[in-house]
VOGU-3710 file (C-alpha; in Angstrom, 3 decimals, decimal comma):
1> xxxxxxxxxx> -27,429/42,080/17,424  -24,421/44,016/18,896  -26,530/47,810/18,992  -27,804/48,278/22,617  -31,606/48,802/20,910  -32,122/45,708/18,436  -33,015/43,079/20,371  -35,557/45,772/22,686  -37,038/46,724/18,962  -37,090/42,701/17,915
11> xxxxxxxxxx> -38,899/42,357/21,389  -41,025/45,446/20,797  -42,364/44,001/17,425  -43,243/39,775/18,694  -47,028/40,593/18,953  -47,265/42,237/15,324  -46,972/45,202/13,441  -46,695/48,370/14,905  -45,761/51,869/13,982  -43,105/54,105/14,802
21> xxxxxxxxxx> -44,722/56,416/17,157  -46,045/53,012/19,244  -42,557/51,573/18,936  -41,282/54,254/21,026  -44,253/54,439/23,044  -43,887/50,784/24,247  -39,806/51,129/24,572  -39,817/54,680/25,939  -36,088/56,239/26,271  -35,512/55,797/22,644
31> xxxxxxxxxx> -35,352/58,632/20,035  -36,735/58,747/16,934  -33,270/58,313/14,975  -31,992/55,608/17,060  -35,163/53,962/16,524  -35,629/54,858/12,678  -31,805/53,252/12,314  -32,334/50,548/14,057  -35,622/49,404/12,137  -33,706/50,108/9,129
41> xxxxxxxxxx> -31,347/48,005/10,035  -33,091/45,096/11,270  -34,409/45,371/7,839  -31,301/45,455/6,193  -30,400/42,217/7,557  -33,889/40,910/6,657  -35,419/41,007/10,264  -38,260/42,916/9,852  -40,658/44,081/6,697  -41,802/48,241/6,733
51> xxxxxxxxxx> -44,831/48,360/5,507  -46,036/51,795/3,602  -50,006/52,159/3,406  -51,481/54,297/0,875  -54,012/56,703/3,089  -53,866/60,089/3,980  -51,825/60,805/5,895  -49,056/58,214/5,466  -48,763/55,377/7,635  -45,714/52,990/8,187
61> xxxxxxxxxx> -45,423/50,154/10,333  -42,728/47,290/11,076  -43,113/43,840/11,335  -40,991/41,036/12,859  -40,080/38,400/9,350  -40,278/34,356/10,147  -36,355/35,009/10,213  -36,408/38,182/12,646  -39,097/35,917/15,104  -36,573/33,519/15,297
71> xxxxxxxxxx> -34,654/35,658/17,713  -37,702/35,896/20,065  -36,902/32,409/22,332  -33,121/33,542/22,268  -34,345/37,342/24,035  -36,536/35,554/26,017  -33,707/33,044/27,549  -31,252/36,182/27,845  -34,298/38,153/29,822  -34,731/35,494/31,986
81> xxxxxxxxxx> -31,216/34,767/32,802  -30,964/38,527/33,330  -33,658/38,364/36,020  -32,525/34,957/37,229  -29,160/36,754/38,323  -30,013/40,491/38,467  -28,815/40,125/42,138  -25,261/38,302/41,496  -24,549/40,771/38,580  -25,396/44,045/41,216
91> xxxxxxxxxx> -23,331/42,476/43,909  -20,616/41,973/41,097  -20,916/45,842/40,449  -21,168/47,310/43,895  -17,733/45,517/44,440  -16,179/47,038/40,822  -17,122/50,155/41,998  -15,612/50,101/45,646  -12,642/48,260/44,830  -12,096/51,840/42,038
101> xxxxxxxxxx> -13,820/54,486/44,409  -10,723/54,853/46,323  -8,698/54,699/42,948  -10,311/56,284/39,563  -7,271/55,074/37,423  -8,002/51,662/38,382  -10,189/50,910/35,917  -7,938/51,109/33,578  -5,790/48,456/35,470  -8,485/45,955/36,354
111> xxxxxxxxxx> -7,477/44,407/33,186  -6,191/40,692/33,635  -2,189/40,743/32,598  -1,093/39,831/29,170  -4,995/40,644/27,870  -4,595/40,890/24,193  -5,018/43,783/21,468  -7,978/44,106/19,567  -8,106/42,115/16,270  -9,329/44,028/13,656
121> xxxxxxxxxx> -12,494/42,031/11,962  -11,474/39,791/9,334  -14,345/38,855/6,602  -16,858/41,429/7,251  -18,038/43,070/3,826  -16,882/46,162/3,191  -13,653/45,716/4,869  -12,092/45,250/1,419  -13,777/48,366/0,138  -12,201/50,374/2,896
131> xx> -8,494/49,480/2,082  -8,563/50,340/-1,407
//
């Protein structure tokens, strides 16, 4: 769930199958590749079925799995906390960006002290591929 589009596509897809060209339709902003990776993804973890139909011409369409509608309540309860505190979370960035107008570098230094290096991802498959 980490790529800005997946859970907008997961949302996209709760009232049933659709096709590409209405995915990005109902979205809007997203391209074609960033949507055709992200459905393949979602279907790579098992989150949604693609569908070919045999007619003339082709049609494809996506569809949310029982395991990919499972995520539905849990973008629903992050919408609504993001409209719940849309205000607080504005007011948070209006005051980022004054406090750094004045000073671009700062930024950089609005770090808390002693904030640690990234850890590189233990566990995730492939990781052992890549080292040898």
């Amino acid at each position: 769930m980490g790529n800005t589009w997946t859970a907008v596509v997961v949302w996209a897809l709760r009232d049933g199958p659709r096709r590409p060209v209405e995915l990005r339709r109902r979205i809007g902003g997203i391209s074609g590749k960033v949507l055709g990776e992200t459905l393949r993804r979602l279907a790579h973890h098992g989150l949604v079925t693609h569908r070919r139909h045999r007619e003339a011409p082709p049609r494809v369409d996506y569809e949310l799995t029982p395991l990919g509608r499972t995520l539905l309540p849990l973008i629903e309860a992050f919408g609504a906390w993001a409209f719940d505190h849309a205000e607080e979370v504005l007011d948070a960035q209006d005051r980022w960006e004054a406090l750094h107008a004045a000073d671009p570098e700062g930024a950089a230094s609005a770090e808390p002290q002693g904030a640690a290096e990234p850890q590189e991802a233990v566990g995730v498959r492939g990781a052992e591929e890549d080292e040898g």
